[in-house]
N, CA, C and O atoms as a Tripos MOL2 file, in Angstrom:
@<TRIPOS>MOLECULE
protein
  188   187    47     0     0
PROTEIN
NO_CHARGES

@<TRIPOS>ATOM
      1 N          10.7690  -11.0520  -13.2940 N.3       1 UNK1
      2 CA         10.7750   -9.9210  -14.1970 C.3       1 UNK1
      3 C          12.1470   -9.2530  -14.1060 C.2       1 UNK1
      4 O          12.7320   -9.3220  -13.0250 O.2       1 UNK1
      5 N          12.8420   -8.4810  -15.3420 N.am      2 UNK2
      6 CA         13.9590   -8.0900  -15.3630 C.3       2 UNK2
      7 C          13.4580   -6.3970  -15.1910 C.2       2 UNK2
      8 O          12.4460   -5.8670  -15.6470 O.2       2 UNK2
      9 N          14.2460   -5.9650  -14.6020 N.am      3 UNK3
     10 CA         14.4150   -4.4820  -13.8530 C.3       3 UNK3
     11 C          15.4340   -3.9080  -15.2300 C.2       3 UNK3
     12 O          16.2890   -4.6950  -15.6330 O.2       3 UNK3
     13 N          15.3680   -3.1850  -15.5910 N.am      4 UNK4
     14 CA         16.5810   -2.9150  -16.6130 C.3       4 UNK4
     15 C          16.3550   -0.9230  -16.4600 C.2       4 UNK4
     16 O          15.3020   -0.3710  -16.7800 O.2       4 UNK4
     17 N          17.5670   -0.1780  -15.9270 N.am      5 UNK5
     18 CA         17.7280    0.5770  -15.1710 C.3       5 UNK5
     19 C          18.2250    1.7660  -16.7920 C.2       5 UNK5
     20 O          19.2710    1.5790  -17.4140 O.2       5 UNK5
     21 N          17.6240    2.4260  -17.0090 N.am      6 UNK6
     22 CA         18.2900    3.5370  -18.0580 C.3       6 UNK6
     23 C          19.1520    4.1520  -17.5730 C.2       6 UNK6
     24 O          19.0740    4.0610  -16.3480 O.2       6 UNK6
     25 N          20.4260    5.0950  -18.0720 N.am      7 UNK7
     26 CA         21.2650    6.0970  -18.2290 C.3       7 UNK7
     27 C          20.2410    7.0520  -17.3360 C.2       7 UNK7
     28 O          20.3710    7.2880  -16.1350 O.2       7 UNK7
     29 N          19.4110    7.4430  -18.0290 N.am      8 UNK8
     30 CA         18.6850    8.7800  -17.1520 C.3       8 UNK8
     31 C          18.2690    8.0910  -15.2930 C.2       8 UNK8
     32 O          17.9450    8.8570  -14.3850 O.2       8 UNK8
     33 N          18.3670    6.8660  -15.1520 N.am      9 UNK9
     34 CA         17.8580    6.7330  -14.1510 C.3       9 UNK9
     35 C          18.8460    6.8410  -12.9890 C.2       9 UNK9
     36 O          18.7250    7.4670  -11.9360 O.2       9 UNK9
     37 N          20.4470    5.6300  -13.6930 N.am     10 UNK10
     38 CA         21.2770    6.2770  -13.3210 C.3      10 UNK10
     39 C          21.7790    7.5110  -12.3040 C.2      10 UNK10
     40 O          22.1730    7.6540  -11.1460 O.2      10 UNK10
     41 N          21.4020    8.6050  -13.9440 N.am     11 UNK11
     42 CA         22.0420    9.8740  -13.8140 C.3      11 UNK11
     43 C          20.8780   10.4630  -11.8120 C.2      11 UNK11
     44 O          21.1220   10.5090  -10.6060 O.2      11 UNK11
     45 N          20.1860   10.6310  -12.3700 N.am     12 UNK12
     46 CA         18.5520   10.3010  -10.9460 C.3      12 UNK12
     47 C          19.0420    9.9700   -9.6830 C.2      12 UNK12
     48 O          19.0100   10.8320   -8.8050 O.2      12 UNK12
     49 N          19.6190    8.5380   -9.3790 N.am     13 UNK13
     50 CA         20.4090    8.5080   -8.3150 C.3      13 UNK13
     51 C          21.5900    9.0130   -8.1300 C.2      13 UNK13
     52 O          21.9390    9.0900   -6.9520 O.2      13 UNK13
     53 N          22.2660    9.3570   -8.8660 N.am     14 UNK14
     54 CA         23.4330   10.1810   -8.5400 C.3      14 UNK14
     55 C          22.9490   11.3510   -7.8880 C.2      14 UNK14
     56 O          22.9270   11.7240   -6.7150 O.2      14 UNK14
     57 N          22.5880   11.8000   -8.9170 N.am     15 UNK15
     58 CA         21.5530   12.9980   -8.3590 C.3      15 UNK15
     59 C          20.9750   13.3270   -7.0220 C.2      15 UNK15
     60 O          21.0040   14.4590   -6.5380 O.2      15 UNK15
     61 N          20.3360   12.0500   -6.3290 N.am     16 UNK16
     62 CA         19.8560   12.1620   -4.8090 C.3      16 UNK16
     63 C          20.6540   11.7810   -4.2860 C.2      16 UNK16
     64 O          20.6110   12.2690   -3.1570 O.2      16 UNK16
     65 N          21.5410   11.0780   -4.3970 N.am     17 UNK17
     66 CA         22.6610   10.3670   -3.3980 C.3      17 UNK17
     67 C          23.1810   12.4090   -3.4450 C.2      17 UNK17
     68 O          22.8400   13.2360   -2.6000 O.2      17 UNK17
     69 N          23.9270   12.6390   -4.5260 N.am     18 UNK18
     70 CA         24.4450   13.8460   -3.7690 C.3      18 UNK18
     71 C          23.7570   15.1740   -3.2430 C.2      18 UNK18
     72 O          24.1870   16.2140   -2.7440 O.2      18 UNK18
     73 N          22.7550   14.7850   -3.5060 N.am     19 UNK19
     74 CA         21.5560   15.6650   -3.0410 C.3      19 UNK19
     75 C          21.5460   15.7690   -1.3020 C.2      19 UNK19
     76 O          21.6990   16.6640   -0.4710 O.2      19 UNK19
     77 N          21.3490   14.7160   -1.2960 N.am     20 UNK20
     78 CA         21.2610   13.9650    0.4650 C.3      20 UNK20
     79 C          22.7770   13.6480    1.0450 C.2      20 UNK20
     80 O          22.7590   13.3380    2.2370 O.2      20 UNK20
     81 N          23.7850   13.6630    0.5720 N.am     21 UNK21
     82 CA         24.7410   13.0680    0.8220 C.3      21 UNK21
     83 C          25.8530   14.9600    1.4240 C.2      21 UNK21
     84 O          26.8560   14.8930    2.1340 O.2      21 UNK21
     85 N          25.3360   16.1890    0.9430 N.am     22 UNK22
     86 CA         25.7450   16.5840    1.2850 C.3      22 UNK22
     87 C          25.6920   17.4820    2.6580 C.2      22 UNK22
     88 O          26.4710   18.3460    3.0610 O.2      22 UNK22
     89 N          24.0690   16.7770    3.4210 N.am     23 UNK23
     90 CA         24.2710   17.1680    4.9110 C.3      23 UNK23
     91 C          24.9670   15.5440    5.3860 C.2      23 UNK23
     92 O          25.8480   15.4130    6.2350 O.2      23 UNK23
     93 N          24.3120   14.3920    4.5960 N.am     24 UNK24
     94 CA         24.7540   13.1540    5.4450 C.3      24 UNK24
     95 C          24.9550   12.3040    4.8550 C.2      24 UNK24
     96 O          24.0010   11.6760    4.3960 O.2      24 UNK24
     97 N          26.1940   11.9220    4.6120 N.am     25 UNK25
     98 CA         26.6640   10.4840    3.1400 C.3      25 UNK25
     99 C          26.4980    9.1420    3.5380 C.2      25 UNK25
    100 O          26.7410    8.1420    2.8620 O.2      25 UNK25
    101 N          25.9950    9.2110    4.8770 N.am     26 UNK26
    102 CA         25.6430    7.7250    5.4460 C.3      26 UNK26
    103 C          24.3900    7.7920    5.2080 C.2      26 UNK26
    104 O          23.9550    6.7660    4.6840 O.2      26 UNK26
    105 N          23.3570    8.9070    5.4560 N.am     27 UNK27
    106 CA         21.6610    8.5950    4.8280 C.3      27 UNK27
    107 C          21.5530    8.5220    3.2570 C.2      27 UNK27
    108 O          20.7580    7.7660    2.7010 O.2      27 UNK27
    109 N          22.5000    9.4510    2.5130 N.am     28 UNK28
    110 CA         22.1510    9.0280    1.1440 C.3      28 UNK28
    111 C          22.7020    7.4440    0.6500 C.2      28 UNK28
    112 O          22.3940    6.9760   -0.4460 O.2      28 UNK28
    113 N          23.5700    6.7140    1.6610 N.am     29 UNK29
    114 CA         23.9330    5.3280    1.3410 C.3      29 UNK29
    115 C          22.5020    4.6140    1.7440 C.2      29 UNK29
    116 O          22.2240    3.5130    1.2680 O.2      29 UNK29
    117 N          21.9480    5.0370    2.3040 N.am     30 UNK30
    118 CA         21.0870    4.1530    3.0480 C.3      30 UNK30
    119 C          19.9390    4.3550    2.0540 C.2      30 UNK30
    120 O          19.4100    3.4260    1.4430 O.2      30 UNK30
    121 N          19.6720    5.3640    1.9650 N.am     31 UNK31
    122 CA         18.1520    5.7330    0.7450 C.3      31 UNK31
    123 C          18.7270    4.6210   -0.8050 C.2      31 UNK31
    124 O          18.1400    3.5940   -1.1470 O.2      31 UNK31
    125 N          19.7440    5.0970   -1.3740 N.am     32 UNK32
    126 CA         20.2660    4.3460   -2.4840 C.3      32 UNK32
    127 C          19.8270    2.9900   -1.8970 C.2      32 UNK32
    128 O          18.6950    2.5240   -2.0200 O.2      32 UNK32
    129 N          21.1280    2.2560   -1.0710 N.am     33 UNK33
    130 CA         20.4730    1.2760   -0.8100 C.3      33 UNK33
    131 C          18.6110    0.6580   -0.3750 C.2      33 UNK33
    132 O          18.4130   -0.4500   -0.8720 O.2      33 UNK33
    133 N          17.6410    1.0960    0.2480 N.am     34 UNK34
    134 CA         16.5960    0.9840    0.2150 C.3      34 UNK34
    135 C          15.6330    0.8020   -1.3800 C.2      34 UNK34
    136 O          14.6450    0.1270   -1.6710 O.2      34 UNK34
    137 N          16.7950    2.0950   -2.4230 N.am     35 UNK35
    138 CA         15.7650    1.9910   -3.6280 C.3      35 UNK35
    139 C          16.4890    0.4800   -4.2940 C.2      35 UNK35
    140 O          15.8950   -0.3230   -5.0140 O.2      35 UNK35
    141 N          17.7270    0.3930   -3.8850 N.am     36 UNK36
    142 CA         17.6400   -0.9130   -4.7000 C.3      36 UNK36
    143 C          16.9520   -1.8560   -4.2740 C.2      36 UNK36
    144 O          16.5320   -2.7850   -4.9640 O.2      36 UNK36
    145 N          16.7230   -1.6520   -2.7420 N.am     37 UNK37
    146 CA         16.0780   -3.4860   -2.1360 C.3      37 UNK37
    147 C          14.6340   -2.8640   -2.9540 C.2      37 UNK37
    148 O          14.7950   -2.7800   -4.1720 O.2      37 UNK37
    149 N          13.9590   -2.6480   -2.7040 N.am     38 UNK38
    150 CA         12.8280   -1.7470   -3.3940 C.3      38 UNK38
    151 C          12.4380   -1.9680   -5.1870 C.2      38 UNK38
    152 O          11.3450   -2.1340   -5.7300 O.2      38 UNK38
    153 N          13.8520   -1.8840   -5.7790 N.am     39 UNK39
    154 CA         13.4450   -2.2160   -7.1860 C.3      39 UNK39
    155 C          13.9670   -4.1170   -7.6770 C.2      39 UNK39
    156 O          13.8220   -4.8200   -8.6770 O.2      39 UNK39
    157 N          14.4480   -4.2460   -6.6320 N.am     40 UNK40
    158 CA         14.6420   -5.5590   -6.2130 C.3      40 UNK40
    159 C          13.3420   -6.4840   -6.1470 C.2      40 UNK40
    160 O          13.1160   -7.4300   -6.9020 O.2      40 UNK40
    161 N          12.7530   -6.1590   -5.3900 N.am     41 UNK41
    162 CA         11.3120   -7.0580   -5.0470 C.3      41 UNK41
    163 C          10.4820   -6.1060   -5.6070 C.2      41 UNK41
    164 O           9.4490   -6.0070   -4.9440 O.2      41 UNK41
    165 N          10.5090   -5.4890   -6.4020 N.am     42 UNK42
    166 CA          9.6460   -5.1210   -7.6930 C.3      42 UNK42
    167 C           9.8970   -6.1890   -8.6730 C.2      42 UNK42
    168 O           8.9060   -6.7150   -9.1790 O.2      42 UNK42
    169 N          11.3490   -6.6860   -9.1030 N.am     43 UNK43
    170 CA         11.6460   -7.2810   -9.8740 C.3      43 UNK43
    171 C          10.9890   -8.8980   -9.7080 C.2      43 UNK43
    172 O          10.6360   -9.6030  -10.6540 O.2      43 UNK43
    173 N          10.9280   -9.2990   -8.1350 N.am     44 UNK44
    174 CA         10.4730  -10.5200   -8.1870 C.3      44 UNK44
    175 C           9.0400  -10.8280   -8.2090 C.2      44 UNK44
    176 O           8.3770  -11.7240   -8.7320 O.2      44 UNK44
    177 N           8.7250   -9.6530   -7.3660 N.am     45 UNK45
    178 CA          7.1570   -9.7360   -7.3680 C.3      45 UNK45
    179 C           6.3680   -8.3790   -8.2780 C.2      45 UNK45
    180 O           6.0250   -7.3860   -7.6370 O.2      45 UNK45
    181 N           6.2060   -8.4210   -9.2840 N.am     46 UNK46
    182 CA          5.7230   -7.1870  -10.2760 C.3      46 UNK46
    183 C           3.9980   -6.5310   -9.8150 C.2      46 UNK46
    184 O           3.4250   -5.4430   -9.8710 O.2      46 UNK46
    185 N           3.6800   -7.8830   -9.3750 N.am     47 UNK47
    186 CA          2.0710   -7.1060   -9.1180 C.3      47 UNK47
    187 C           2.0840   -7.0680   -7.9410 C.2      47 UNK47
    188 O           1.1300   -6.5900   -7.3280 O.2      47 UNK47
@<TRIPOS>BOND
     1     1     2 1
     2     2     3 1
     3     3     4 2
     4     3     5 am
     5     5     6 1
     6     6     7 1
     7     7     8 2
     8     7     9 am
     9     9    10 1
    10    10    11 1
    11    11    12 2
    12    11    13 am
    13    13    14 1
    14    14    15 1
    15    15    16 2
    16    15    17 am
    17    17    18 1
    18    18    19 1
    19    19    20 2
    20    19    21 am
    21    21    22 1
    22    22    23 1
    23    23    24 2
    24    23    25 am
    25    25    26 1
    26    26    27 1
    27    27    28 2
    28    27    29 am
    29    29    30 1
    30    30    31 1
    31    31    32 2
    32    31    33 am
    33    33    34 1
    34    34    35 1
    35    35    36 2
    36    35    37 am
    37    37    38 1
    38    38    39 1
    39    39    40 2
    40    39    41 am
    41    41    42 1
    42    42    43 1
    43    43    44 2
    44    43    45 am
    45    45    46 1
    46    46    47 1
    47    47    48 2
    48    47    49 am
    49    49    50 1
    50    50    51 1
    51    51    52 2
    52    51    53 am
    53    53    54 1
    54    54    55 1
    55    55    56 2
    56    55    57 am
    57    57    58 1
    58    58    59 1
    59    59    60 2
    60    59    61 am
    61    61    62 1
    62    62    63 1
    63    63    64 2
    64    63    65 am
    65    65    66 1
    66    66    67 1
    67    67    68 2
    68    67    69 am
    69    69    70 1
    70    70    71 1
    71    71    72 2
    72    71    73 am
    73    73    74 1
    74    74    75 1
    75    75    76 2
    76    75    77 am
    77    77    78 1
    78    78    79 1
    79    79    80 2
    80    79    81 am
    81    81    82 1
    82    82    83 1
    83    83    84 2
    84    83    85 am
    85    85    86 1
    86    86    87 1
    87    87    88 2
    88    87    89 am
    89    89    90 1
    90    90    91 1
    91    91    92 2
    92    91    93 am
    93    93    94 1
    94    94    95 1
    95    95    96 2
    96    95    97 am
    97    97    98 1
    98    98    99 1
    99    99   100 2
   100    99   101 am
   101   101   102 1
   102   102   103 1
   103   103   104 2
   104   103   105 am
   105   105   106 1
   106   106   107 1
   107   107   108 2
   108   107   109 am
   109   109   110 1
   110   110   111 1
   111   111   112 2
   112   111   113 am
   113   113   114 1
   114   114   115 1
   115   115   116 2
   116   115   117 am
   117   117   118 1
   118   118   119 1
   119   119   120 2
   120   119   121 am
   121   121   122 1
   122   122   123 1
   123   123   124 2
   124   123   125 am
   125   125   126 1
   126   126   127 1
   127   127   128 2
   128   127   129 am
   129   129   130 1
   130   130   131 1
   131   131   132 2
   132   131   133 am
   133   133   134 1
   134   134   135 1
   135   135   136 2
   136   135   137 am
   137   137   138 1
   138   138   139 1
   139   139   140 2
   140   139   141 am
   141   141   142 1
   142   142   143 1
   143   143   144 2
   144   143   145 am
   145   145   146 1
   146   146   147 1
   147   147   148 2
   148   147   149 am
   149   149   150 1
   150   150   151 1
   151   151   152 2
   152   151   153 am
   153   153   154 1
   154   154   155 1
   155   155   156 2
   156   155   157 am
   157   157   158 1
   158   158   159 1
   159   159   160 2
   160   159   161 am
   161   161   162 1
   162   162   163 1
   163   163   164 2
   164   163   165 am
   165   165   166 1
   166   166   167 1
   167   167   168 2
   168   167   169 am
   169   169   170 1
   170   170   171 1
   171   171   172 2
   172   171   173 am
   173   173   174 1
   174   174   175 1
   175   175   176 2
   176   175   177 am
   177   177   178 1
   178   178   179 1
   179   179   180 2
   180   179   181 am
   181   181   182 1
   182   182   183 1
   183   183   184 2
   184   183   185 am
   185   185   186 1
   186   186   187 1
   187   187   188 2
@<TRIPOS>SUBSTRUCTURE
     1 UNK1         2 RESIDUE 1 A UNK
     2 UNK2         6 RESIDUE 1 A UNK
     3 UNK3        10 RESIDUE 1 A UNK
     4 UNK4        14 RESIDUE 1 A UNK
     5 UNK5        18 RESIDUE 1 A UNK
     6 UNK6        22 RESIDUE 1 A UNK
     7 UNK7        26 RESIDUE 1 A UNK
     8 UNK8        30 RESIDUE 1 A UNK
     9 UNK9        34 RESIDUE 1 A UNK
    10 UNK10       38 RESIDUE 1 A UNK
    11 UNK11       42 RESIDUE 1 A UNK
    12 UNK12       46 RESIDUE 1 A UNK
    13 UNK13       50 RESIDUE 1 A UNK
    14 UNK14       54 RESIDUE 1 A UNK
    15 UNK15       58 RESIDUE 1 A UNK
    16 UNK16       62 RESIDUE 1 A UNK
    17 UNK17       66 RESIDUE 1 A UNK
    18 UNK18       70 RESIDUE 1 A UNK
    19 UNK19       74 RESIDUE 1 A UNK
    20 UNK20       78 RESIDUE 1 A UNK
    21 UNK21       82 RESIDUE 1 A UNK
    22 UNK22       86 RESIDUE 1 A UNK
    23 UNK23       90 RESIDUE 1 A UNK
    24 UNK24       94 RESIDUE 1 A UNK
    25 UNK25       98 RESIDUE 1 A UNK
    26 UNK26      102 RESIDUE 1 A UNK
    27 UNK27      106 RESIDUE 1 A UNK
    28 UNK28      110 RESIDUE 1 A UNK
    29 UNK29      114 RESIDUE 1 A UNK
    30 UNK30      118 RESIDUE 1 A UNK
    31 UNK31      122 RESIDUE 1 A UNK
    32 UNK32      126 RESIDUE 1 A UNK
    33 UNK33      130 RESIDUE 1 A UNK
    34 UNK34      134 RESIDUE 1 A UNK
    35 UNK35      138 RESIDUE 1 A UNK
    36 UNK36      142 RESIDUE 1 A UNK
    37 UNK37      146 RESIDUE 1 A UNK
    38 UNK38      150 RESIDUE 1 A UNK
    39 UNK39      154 RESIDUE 1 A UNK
    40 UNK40      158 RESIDUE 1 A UNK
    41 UNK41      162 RESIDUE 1 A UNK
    42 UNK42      166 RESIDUE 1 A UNK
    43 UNK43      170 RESIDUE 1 A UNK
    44 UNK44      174 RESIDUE 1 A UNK
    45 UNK45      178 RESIDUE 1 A UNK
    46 UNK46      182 RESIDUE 1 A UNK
    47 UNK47      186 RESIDUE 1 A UNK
């Protein structure tokens, strides 16, 4: 299955990355990264 990511969703992680990023820019790397592995194996496995 293809994952196909909108502008607003985008805008969303920016959003928490600097949300989180401004007590700790190494946990908001780490959350970002997690939602991608996350929408990642959404993508392969859908159900």
């Amino acid at each position: 299955m293809r994952i196909v990511r909108t502008a607003r969703a985008e805008e969303d992680l920016i959003e928490i990355w600097s949300y989180i990023a401004k007590e700790n820019e190494a946990a908001a790397d780490r959350t970002l990264d997690a939602l991608e592995r996350k929408t990642r194996l959404l993508g392969l496995h859908p159900q």
